[in-house]
N, C-alpha and C positions, 0 to 999 in steps of 0.2 A: 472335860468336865461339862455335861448337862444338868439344866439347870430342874429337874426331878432329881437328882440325887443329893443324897444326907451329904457328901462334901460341901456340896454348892450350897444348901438351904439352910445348915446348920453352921457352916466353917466359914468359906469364901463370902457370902453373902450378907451376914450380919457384922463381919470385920473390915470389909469397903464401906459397907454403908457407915458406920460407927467413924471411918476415918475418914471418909466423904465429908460426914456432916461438922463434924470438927475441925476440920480445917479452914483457913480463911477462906473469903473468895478469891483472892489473888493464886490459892493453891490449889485448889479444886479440880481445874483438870489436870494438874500434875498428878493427882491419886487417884481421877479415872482413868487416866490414861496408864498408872505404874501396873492397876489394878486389873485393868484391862487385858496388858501383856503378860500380865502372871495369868492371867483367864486362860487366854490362846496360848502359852508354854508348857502347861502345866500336861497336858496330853502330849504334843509333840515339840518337846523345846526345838526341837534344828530349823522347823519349820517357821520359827518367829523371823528366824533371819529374813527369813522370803520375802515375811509380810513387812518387817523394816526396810528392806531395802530397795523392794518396788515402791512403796511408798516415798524416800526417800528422792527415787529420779524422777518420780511424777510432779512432788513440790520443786526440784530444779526444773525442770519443764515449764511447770507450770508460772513459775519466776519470769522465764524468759518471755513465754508469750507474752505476758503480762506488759513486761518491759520494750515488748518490741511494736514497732511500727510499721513494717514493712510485713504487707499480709503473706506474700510467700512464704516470708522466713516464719512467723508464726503459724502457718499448717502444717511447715514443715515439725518443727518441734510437736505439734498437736499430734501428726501421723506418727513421729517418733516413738510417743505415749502409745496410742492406740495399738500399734502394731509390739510392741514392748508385751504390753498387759495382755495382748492375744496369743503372742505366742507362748509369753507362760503357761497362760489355761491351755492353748493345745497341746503344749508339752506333759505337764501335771497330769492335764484331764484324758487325755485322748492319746498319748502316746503308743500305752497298751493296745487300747481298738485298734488303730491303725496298722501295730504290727500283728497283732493276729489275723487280720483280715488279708493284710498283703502272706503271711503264711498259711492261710488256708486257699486262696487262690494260687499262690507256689507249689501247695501239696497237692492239687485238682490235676495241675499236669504236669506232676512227678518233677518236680524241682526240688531245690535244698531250700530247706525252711532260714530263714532269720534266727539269730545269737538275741535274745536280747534281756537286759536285765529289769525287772517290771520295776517301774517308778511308782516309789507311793505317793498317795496326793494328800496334798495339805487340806488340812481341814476348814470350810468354808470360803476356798479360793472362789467356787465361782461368783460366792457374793461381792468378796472384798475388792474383785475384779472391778463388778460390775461399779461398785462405789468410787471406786479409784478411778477412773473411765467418767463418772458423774462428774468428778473435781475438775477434774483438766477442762474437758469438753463445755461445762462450764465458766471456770474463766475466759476458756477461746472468747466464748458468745456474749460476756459480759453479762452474765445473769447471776454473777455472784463474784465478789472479791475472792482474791488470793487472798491463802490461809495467814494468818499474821505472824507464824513460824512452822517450823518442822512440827513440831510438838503437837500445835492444834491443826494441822494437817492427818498427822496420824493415829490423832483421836478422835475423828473421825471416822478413818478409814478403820481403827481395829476396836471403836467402841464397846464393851463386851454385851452390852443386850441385845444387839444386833447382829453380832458378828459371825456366826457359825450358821442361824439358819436365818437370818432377816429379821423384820422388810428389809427391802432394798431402801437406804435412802438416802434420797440426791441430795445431793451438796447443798444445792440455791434452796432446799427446803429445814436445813438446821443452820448456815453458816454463820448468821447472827445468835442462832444458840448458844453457838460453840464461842464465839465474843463473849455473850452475855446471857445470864436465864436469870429468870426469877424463880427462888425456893419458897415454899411455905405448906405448912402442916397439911391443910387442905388437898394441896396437892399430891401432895406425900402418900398419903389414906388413899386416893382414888388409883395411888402407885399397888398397893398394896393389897387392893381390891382387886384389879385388873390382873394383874400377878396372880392370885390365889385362882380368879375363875380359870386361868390357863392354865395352870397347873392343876386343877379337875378335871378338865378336858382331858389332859394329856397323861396323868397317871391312873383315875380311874377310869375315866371312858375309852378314851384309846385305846390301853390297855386291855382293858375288857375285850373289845371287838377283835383285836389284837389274839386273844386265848380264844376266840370264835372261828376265826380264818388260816392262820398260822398252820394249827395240825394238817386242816383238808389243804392248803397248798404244799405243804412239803411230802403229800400224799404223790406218787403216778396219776397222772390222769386218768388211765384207767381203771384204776382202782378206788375212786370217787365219784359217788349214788348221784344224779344230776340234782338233787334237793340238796344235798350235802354241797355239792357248786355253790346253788345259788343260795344260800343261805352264806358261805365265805364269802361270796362276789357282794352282798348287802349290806355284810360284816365290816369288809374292806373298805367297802363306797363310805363308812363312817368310821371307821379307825382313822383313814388318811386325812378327812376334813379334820374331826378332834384333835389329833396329834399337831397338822400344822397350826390350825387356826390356834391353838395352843400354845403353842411354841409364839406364836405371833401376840398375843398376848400377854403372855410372861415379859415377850421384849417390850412392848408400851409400856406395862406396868412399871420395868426396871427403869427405862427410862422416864415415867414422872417422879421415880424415887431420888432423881438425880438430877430432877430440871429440867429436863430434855421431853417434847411433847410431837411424835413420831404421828408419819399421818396413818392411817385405816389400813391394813390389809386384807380384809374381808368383811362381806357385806350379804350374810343371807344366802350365800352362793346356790343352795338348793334348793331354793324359792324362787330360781331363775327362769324367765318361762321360754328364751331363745338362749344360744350358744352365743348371740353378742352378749346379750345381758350378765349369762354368767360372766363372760371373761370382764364383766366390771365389777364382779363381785368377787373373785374368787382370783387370791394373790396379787391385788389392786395393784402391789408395788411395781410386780414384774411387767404387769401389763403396762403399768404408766412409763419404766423405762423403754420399753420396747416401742414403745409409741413415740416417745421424744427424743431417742438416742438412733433410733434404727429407721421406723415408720416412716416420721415426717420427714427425714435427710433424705430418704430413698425418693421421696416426691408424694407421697401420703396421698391424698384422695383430692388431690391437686392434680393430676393426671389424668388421660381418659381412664375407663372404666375397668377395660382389660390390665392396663399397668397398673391399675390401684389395688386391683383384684390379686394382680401376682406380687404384689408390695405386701400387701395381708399375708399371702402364702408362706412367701419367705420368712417374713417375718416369726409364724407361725413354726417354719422348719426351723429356725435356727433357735426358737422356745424350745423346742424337741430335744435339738443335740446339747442343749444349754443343762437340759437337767440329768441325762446322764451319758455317757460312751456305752450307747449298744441303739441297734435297729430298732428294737422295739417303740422306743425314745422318738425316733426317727420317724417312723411310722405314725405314733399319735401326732405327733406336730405337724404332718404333714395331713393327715386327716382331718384334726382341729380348724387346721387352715384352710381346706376346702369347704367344709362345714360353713365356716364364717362368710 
């Protein structure tokens, strides 16, 4: 279910809000959270289980560091999570790659390829990951209480305005939300606002660029006029800004409709006048976890020059492999990061 379509805009979305608003506050995330799971079921129900169940050893995890004093044994349980949540996503995410890459290096000198059965991936894993991975990491550091049950643990982690394409956002930046928000009309309207401009973005502008670029790349390359290129490639450089910044929009707006006030994921991005500037404008979210989950643990720009230099890199590469399973993916993040 996206949130352009007549299900979502006409069905799903006027009968949560309608039972959102009617309910007490005592109930309130019980029907975001019911409303939530029927959001992320409704395309792939088998896959809810994933997202309950990683969620569920992350709050026992996360119980325990909580509880515990002895710092060993609480990394231990930290690395527990971390390494739990990673191998999903290389499973889910990267399986595939993996084995067609070791079968086409098998095929290069005449070996027997791999058996293997293609895993389909869950829809918006590597967000939820990335959220799930906030919580824990999170309590580790004391920068934000454990969740006050499973419940508002996992509403949370499968919020539905965020949940398929973003922001990414950290735990220590709603957890008192998710306690407590304030509603009112005001708010509501400025939900409703921000919602509407993303969804212009995203149905008609995107779109549009979308019926621009689409034909000439499903074209051969050589059978594509170089004006014909670069008129898609101008196409595209605005479809993909529209579409996400869109999509990112629609989720703030959802979320003032419901109390919840998400921070900025874009900021001007093509009014950027360096490659650092954009990456503070453009997918703020991703950047800010990358910087505080990955960056700064690596030793950030607290190291000499050359290590802080390749701490950016990496960091950069694994932006790459983060958004999709193929080299290409690989390639930009690893140029991005020399860039930087």
């Amino acid at each position: 279910m996206v949130f352009s379509s007549t299900l979502f805009l006409f069905y799903f979305l006027p009968l949560q809000l309608v039972l959102y608003h009617l309910a007490p506050r005592v109930a309130k995330n019980w029907v975001a959270l019911a409303g939530s799971l029927l959001f992320y079921a409704w395309g792939a129900p088998g896959f809810v289980y994933v997202l309950i169940g990683g969620t569920l050893v992350d709050y026992w995890l996360s119980r325990a560091i909580a509880a515990e004093q002895r710092p060993k044994r609480r990394r231990l349980w930290l690395w527990l999570s971390v390494a739990g949540n990673l191998g999903l996503l290389l499973y889910f995410k990267y399986a595939n790659f993996f084995v067609d890459q070791v079968n086409v290096l098998l095929g290069s000198v005449g070996g027997t390829t791999l058996t293997w059965i293609t895993v389909v991936l869950p829809i918006g894993i590597s967000f939820f990951t990335f959220q799930k991975l906030s919580y824990v990491v999170d309590v580790y550091r004391g920068t934000a209480q454990v969740a006050r049950s499973f419940a508002d643990c996992l509403l949370y982690v499968a919020l539905f305005p965020q949940l398929i394409a973003g922001p990414i956002v950290r735990y220590h930046d709603v957890d008192q939300q998710i306690r407590a928000r304030t509603h009112s009309s005001h708010q509501f309207w400025r939900g409703v606002e921000r919602f509407t401009l993303g969804l212009l973005k995203k149905a008609v502008l995107a779109n549009a660029m979308a019926a621009i670029c689409d034909p000439v790349f499903e074209r051969p390359v050589s059978m594509v006029p170089q004006g014909f290129a670069w008129l898609a490639a101008v196409a595209y450089y605005f479809q993909i800004y529209f579409d996400f910044s869109g999509y990112s929009d629609m989720a703030i707006g959802l979320g003032r409709m419901m109390g919840f006030e998400f921070l900025e994921n874009f900021d001007r991005p093509y009014m950027a006048k360096t490659f650092t500037d954009f990456w503070r404008r453009w997918h703020i979210s991703l950047s800010n976890f990358m910087r505080e989950y990955i960056y700064i643990p690596l030793g950030g720009n607290r190291v000499g020059p050359v290590r802080a230099y390749l701490n950016l890199w990496v960091v950069f590469l694994v932006s790459g492999f983060w958004h999709g399973a193929s080299w290409n993916f690989v390639v930009w993040g690893a140029y991005q990061g020399v860039f930087l």
